[in-house]
C-alpha positions as CSV (number, residue, x, y, z in Angstrom):
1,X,99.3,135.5,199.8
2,X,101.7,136.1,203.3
3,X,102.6,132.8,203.5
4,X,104.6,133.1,206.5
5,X,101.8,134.8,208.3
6,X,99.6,131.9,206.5
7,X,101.9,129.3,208.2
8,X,102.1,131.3,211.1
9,X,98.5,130.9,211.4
10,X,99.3,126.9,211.4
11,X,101.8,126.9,214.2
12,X,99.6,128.9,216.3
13,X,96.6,126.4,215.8
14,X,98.9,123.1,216.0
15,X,100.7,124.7,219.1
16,X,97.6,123.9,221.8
17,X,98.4,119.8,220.7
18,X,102.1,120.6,221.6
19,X,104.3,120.1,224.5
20,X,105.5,123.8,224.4
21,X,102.1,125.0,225.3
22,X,102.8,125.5,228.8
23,X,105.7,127.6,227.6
24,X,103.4,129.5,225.4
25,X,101.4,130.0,228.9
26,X,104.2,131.3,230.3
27,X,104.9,133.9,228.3
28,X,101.4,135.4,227.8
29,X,101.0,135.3,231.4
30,X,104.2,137.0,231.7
31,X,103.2,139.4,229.2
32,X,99.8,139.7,230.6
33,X,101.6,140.7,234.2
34,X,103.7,143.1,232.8
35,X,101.1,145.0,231.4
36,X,98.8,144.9,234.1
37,X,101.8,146.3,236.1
38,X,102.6,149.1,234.0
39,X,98.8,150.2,233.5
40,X,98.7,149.9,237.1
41,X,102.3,152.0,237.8
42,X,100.8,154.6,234.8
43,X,97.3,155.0,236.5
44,X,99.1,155.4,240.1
45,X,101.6,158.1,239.3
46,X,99.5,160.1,237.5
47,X,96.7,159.7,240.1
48,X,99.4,160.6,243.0
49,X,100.5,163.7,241.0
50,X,97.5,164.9,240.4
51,X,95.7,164.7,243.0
52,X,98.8,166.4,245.1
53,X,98.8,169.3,242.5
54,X,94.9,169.6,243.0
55,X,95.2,170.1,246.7
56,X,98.5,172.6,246.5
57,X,96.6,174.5,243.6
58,X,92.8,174.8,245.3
59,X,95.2,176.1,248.4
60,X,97.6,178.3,246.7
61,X,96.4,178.7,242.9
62,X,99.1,179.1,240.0
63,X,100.4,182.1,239.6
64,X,101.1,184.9,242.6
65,X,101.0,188.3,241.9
66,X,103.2,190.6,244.5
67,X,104.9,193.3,245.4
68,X,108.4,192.7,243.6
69,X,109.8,193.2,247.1
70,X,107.6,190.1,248.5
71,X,108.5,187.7,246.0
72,X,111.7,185.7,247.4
73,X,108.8,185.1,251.0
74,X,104.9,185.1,250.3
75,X,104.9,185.7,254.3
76,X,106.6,189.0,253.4
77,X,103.6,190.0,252.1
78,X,101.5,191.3,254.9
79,X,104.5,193.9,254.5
80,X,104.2,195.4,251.2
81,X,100.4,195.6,250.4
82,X,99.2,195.8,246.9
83,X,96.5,198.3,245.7
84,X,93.5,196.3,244.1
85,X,92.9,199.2,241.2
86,X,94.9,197.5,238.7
87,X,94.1,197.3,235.1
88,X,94.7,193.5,235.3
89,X,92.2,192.8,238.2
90,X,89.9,191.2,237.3
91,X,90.1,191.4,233.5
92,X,92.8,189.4,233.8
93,X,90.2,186.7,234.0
94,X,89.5,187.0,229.9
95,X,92.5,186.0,228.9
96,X,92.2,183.4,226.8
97,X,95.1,180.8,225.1
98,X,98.5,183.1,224.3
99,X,101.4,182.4,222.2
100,X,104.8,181.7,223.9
101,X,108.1,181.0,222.2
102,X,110.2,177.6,223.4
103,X,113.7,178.8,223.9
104,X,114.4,175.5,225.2
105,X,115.1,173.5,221.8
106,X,118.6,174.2,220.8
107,X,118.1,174.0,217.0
108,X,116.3,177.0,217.4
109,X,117.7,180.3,217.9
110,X,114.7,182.3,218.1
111,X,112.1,179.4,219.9
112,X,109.6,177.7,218.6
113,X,106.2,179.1,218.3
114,X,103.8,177.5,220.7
115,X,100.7,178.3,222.0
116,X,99.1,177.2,225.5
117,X,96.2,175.0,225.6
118,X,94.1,177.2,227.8
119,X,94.0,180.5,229.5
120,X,92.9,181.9,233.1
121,X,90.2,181.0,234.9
122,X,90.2,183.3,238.0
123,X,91.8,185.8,239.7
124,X,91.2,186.3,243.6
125,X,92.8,188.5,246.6
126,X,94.3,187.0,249.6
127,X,96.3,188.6,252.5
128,X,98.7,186.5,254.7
129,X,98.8,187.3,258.2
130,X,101.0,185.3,261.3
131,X,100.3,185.5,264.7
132,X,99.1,183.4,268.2
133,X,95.6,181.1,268.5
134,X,94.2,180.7,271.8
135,X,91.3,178.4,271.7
136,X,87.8,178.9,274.2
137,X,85.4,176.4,275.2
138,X,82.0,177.1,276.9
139,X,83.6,180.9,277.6
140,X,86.4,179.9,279.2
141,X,89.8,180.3,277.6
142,X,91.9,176.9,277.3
143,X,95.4,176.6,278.1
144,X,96.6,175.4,274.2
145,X,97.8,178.1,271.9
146,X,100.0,177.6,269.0
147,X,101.6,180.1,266.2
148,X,98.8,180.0,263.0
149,X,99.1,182.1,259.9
150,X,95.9,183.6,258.9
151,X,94.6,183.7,255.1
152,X,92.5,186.4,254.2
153,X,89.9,185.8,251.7
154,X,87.3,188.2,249.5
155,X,84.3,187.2,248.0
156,X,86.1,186.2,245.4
157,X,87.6,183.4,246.2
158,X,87.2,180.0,244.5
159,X,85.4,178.0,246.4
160,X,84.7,175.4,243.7
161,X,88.4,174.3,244.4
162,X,89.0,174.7,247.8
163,X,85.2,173.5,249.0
164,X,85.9,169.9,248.8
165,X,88.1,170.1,251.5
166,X,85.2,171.0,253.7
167,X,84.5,168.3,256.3
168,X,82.5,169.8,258.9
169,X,80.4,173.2,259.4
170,X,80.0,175.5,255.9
171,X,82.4,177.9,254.0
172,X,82.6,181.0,254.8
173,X,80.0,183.4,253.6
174,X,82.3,186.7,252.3
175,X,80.1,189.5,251.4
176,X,81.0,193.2,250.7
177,X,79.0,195.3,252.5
178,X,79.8,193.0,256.3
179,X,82.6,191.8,257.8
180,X,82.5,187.8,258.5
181,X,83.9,186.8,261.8
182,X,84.1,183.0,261.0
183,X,87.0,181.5,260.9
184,X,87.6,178.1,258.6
185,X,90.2,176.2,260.7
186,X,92.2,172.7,259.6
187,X,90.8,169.1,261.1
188,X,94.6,168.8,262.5
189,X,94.2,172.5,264.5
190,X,90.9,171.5,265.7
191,X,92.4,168.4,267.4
192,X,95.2,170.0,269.0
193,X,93.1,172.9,270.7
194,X,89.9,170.5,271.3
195,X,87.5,172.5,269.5
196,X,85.1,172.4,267.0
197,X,82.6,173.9,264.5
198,X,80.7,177.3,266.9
199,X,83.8,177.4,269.2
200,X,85.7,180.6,270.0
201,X,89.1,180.8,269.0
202,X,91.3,184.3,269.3
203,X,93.8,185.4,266.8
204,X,96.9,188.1,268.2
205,X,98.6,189.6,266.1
206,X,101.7,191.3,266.8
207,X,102.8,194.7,264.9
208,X,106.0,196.2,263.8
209,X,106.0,198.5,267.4
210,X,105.3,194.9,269.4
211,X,101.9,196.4,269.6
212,X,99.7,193.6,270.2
213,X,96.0,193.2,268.4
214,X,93.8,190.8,268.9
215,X,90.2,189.1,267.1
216,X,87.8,186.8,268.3
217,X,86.9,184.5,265.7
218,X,83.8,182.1,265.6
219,X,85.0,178.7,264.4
220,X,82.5,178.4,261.2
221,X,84.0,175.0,259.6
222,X,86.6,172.3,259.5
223,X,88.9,171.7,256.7
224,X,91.3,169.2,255.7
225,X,93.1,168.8,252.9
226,X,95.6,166.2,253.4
227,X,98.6,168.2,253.4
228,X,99.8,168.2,256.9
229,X,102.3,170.8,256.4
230,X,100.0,173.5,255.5
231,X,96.8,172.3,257.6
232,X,98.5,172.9,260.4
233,X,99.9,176.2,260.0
234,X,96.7,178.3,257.6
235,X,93.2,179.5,258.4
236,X,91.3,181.3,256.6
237,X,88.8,184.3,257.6
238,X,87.5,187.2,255.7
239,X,90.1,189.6,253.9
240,X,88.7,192.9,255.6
241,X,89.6,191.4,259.1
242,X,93.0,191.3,258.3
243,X,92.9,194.7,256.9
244,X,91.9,196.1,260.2
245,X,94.9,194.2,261.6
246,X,97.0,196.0,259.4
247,X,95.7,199.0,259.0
248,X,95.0,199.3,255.7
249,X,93.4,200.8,253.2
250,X,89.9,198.9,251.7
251,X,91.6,198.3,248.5
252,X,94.9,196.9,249.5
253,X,95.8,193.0,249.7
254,X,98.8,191.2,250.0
255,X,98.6,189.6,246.4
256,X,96.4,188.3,243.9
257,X,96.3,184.2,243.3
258,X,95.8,183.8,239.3
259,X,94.1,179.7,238.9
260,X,94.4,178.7,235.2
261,X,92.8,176.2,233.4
262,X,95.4,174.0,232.7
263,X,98.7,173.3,234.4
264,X,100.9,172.9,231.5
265,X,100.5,176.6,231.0
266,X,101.9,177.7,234.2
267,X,105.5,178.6,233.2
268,X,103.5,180.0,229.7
269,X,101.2,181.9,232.0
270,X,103.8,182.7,234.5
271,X,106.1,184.3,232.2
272,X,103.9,186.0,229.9
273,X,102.1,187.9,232.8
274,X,104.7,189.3,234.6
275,X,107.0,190.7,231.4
276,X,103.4,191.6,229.6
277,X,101.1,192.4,231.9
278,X,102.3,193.5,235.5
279,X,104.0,196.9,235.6
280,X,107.5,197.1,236.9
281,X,106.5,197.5,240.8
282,X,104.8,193.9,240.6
283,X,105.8,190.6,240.5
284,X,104.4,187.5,239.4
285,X,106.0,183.6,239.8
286,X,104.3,180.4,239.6
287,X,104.0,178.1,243.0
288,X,106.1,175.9,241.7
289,X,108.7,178.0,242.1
290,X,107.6,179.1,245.7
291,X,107.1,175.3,246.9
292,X,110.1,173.7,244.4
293,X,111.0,171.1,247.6
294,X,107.4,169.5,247.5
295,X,107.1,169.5,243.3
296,X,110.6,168.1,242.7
297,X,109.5,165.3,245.1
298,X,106.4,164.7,243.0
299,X,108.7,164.6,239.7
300,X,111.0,162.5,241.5
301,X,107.8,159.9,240.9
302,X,108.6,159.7,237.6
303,X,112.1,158.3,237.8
304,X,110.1,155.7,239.5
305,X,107.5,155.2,237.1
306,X,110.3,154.8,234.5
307,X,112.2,152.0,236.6
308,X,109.4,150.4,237.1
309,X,108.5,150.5,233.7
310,X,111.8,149.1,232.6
311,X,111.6,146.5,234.8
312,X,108.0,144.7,234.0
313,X,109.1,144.9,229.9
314,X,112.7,143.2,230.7
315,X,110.9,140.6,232.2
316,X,108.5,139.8,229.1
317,X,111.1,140.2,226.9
318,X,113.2,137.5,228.8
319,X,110.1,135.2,228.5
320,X,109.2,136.1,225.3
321,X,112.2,135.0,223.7
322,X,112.9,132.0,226.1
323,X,109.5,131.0,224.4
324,X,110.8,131.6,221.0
325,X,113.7,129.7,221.7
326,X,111.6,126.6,222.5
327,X,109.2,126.9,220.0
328,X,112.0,127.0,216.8
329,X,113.7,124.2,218.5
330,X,110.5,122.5,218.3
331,X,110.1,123.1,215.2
332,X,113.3,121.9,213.7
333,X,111.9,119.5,211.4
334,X,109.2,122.0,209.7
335,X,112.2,124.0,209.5
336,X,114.4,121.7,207.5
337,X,111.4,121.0,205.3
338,X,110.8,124.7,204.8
339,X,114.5,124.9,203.8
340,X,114.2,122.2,201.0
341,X,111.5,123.5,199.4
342,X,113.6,126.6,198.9
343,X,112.0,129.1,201.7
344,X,115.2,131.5,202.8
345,X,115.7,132.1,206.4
346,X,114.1,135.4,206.6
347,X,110.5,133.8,205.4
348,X,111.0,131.8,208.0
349,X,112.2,133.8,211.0
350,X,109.0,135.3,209.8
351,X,106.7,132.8,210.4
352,X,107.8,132.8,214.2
353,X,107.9,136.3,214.6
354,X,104.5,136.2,213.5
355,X,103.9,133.4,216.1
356,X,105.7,135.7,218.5
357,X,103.4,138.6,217.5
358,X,100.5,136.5,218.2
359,X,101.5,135.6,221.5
360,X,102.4,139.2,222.3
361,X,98.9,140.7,221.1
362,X,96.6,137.7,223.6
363,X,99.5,138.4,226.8
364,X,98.4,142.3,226.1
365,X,94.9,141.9,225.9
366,X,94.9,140.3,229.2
367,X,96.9,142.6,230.6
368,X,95.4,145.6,229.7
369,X,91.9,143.6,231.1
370,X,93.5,142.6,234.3
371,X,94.9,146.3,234.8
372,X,92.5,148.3,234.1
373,X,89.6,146.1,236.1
374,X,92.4,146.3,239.4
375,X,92.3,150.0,238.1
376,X,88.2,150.4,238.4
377,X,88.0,148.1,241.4
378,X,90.4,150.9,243.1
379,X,88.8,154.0,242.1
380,X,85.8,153.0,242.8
381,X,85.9,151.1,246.1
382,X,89.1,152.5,247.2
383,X,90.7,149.0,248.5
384,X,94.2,150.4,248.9
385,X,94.6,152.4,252.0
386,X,97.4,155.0,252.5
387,X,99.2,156.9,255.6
388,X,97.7,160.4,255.3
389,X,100.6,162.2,256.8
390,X,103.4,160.3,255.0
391,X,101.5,160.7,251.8
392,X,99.2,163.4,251.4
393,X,96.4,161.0,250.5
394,X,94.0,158.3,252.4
395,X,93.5,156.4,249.5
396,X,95.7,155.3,246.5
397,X,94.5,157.5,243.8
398,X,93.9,156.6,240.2
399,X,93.7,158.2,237.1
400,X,93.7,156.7,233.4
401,X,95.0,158.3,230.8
402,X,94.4,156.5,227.5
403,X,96.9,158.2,225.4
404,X,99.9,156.8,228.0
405,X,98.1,153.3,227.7
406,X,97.9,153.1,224.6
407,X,102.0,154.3,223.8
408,X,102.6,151.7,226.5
409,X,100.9,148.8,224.7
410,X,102.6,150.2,221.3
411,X,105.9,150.6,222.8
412,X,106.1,147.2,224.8
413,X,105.0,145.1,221.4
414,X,107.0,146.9,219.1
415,X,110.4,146.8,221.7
416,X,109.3,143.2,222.3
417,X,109.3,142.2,218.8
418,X,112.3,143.8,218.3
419,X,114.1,141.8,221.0
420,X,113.1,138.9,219.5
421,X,114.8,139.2,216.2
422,X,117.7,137.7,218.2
423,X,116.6,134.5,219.1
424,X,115.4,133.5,215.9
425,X,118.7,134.1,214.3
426,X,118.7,130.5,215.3
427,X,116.7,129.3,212.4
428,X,119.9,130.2,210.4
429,X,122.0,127.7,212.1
430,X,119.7,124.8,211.2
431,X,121.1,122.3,208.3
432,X,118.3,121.5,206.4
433,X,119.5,118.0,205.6
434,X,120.3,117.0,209.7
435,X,116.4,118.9,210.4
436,X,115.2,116.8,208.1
437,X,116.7,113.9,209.9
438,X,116.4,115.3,213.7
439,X,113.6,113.6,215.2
């Protein structure tokens, strides 16, 4: 039999009669708290992130394919056009999980064999095109303009990710055989040229000879994804549009957007297609590299999870073993008794460890109750509002992920337990003869 964990057991029953039960309180609620904070931080973060990297990726995709000369400036693109007849396009679409060596673990010289937990899931064309937006209303031209940059789309294009983002009018219907004169416009652009879903709007587009073109597009929906900095500035409108801008030839776009089916590949993916797949006149680099300002920022998020997470656990600990504290001092007597009968201090460190343990376990129970209800109540009712345009979001996003919770419930009672081998070093210092005695 454990008979520390048997008198343990004791302890934890007698300790409701004692007067260190509102210590005991204490602690759990503090652990409780903590918990609920972390699940909460945890659930946040990786809510924020990915809800951030949806809306980047539905705009942008992973992976852009260009010409090598486009690559440093995806505006460039409207430049150096790309010829759709590619071996890669659209097969590129059947490529499943690939193998990929890690030369970033220094014990290995030649990286370690990994292999990526998904593959691609599409592969569409897009042309990028700047120019001037005048805006009409009831036939008559308004005084607004601004400088928009026009996305060209084909029928290929994933409207499974980007169609969310669709608050008024439809998507765009892109068909071969016609050209669409609809234009999908942003919910901030709509505002600032006062119009709205059957409007007029004209697009000019200025050549390399300052020879000015223009197109009269039909405003065929509103859009709005959140992120300010590129809702104001993109529209998108069928692909062969832009290629009469440009003068080009039916199977020439400015790139090709590769969406994978998992995000952890990208720098897998990223790699891998433009040293094995592209030829040499084509380049391929992942958006993260082309928007590193607005990703670093989401890492940066991180650093505050961690501080945060640092933070909460300091505080249980400090309760914790304030609590332990009390309790062996309360139990000086059992302690001297324990000691007679020939139980060496370890044995009995044991017992309140075990106590400790206990108290621990119930603080995380509650926590991990009191988090993750907070947790449901915001996903699914959305109590905690956010300012759009400093944050990208309206709502404070959640999303659980079971495997973190469950390393921080591990990790905060194993550290915590560990912390509180300290504080009953105490039980060392106790003369069996004066416990005996203490009263």
């Amino acid at each position: 039999m454990n008979l520390p964990l048997f008198l343990a057991r004791g302890v934890a029953k007698g300790g409701s009669r004692s007067i260190s039960r509102t210590i005991i309180g204490i602690a759990v609620a503090a652990v409780a708290i903590s918990m609920a904070v972390m699940v909460l931080a945890s659930a946040l973060i990786s809510g924020f992130k990915s809800e951030i990297s949806v809306k980047i990726f539905g705009f942008w995709g992973h992976i852009h394919i260009t010409e090598e000369q486009a690559a440093t400036d995806i505006m460039l693109t409207s430049e150096f056009p790309v010829s759709t007849d590619q071996e890669f396009y659209p097969g590129l679409e059947d490529l499943g999980p690939i193998e990929y060596r890690n030369f970033g673990d220094p014990l290995s010289s030649d990286g370690e064999l990994l292999h990526t937990t998904g593959g691609v899931r599409h592969i569409q064309q897009f042309i990028l095109l700047p120019g001037i937006i005048s805006s009409f209303q009831e036939g008559e031209r308004l005084a607004d303009t601004e400088p928009l940059i026009l996305k060209g789309i084909a029928e290929d294009f994933a409207w499974e990710d980007f169609g969310q983002y669709v608050i008024e009018g439809e998507e765009l219907q892109i068909v071969p055989d016609t050209t669409s004169r609809g234009i999908l416009i942003s919910n901030s652009t709509a505002k600032r040229l006062r119009i709205g879903v059957g409007d007029r709007v004209d697009f000019v587009y200025f050549s390399g000879l300052r020879e000015e073109k223009t197109r009269a597009f039909s405003v065929r929906g509103i859009y709005k994804t959140g992120l300010e900095e590129y809702d104001s500035k993109f529209a998108i409108v069928d692909i062969k549009q832009l290629r009469r801008l440009l003068n080009w030839q039916d199977d020439q776009v400015g790139g090709f957007e590769v969406v994978l089916d998992d995000i952890d590949d990208l720098d897998a993916f990223s790699d891998y297609i433009h040293y094995d797949v592209l030829p040499q006149n084509l380049y391929a680099d992942s958006i993260r590299n082309k928007l590193r300002e607005l990703f670093n920022w989401l890492d940066i998020q991180d650093y505050n999870g961690i501080i945060i997470l640092i933070l909460v656990v300091l505080v249980a600990i400090i309760n914790m073993m304030t609590a332990l504290l009390i309790l062996i001092l309360e139990r000086t007597n059992m302690i001297g008794t324990l000691k007679a009968l020939g139980q060496d201090n370890w044995s009995i460190r044991q017992i309140f460890l075990y106590y400790a343990g206990f108290i621990v376990v119930v603080g995380l129970l509650l926590g991990n109750v009191l988090g993750l209800g907070l947790a449901w109540l915001q996903k699914t009712y959305g109590i905690v509002q956010l300012d759009e345009e400093s944050y990208y979001l309206a709502v404070a996003p959640i999303k659980l992920e079971w495997l973190t919770i469950l390393g921080l419930n591990v990790g905060t009672f194993l550290v915590t337990l560990l912390f509180l081998v300290l504080p009953s070093y105490l039980v060392t210092k106790i003369d069996p003869v004066k416990a005996i005695r203490f009263k």
